[in-house]
C-alpha positions, 0 to 999 in steps of 0.5 A, a space after each residue: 695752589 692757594 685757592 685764596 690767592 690771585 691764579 698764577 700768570 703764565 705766558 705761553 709763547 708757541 708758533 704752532 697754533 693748535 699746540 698753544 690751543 692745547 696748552 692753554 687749555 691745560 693750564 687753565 683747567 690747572 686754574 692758572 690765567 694763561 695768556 698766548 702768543 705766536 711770536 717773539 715780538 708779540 711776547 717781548 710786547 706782553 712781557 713790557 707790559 704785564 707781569 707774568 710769573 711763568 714764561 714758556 718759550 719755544 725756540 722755534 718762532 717765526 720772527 725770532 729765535 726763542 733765545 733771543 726773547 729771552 735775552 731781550 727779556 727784562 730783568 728783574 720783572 719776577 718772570 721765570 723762563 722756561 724752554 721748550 724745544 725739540 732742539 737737543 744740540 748743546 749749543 741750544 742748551 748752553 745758550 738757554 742756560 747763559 741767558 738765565 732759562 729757568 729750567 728746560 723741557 723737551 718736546 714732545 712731552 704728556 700733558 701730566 708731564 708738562 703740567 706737573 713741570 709747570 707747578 714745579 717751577 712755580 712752586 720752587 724759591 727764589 735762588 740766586 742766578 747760576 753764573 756761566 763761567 764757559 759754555 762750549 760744548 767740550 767745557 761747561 763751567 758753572 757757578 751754582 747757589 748752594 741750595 737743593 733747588 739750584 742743584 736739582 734745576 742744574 742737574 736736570 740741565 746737564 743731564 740733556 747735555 750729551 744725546 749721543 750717550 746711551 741712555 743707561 749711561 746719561 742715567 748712571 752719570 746724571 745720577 753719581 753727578 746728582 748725588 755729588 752735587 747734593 752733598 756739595 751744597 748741603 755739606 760744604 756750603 751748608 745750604 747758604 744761597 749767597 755760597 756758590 759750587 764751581 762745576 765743570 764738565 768736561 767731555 772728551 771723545 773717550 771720556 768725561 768728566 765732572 768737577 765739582 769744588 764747594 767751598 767748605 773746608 772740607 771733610 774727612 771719611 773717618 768722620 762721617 758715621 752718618 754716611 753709608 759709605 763708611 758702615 762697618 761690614 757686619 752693621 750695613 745701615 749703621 748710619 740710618 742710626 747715627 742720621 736719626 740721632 743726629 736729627 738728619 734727613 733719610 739719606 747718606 749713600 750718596 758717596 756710595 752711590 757715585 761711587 758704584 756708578 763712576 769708573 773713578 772718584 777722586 778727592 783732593 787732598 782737603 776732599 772739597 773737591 771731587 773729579 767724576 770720570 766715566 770712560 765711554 769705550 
């Protein structure tokens, strides 16, 4: 934080009264102003009338569901929505997302935790809303702006979608997922947040599986010496070489990566459109 500029406003909207004690106390010892409710009415109230940067919503109000401040929210006041629930279903998850949640955190969380979380969301620019094309749990599709910010916030997202995997495999597919996505925002949309990828996650009850289209003209793997997945067997880290010449970031083995993570990996035939399946038995 700037030392030098006004302290961040938060809104912290909880029922349970020593835990919004606690939070506040936290995030004023962070130097932030903090302002705290107990209902839905009472932040609908503060957020007509104040200007907030942050606005961490429990779900579970006493007047009204979390979601529904949120829906009642106004527009385009600046304010970033946050979730916080014990809720894990993908009902909840979905409907925070269409109503435009910042970002999610599930409770219980560790006061470090929870802090590091706030100053992340309040640190990130201003991207583009992501645009929800279908939201029931078997059939996610989503418009996302081409910008690592979007792409990471979607990422922490989906990878609450499915509790009842394992964590071994919610781990290996959020990962292949995330590396994906990242080469789809950086290389075919070229970092531009008026560009959009179109994800669907599809879960079926063996199976699921990730599209993601970005809308570049595509590539192809011949082309791409500053990638690790097409090294020469006798020089492994050749593209470390071609990325420093070039000017590019660390990185490169995000194809390798999906791919050892994947049970298939699929490109159309202009590879600017990848298909993820994990088999589940």
């Amino acid at each position: 934080m700037n030392p030098d500029s006004p302290p961040k406003r938060i809104l912290v909207v909880e029922d349970d009264a020593p835990l919004r004690s606690l939070l506040e106390l936290l995030l004023r010892d962070a130097g932030l102003s903090v302002t705290g409710v107990g209902t839905g009415g009472e932040a609908l109230r503060q957020l007509a009338s104040s200007r907030f940067d942050l606005a961490l919503l429990d779900i579970g109000l006493p007047d009204m569901s979390g979601l529904e401040v949120l829906a009642r929210m106004p527009r385009g006041a600046g304010t970033r929505a946050v979730v916080m629930t014990a809720d894990q279903t993908p009902e909840t998850l979905l409907r925070a997302v269409r109503q435009h949640a910042y970002q999610y955190i599930r409770k219980p969380f560790h006061p470090d935790v929870f802090l590091a979380f706030v100053r992340e969301c309040l640190a990130a620019p201003d991207d583009p809303p992501i645009e929800v094309l279908s939201a029931s749990p078997e059939w996610v599709e989503l418009l996302v702006p081409c910008t690592r910010s979007a792409a990471e916030r979607i990422h922490a997202f989906m990878r609450q979608m499915d509790v009842s995997l394992s964590d071994e495999v919610r781990d290996s597919v959020g990962q292949a997922f995330r590396e994906l996505l990242l080469n789809a925002v950086e290389w075919g949309g070229r970092l531009d947040p008026r560009r959009k990828v179109r994800i669907a996650y599809l879960r079926a009850r063996r199976m699921l599986q990730y599209r993601i289209a970005d809308p570049g003209p595509g590539f192809r793997f011949e082309g791409l010496e500053h990638a690790g997945c097409t090294n020469p067997p006798d020089d492994p880290i050749r593209h470390h070489q071609v990325r420093e010449e070039r000017g590019l970031r660390p990185g490169g083995l995000g194809i390798m990566i999906a791919r050892s993570l994947a049970d298939e990996l699929l490109y159309n035939e202009c590879q600017n459109e990848v298909i993820l399946v994990k088999y589940l038995d």
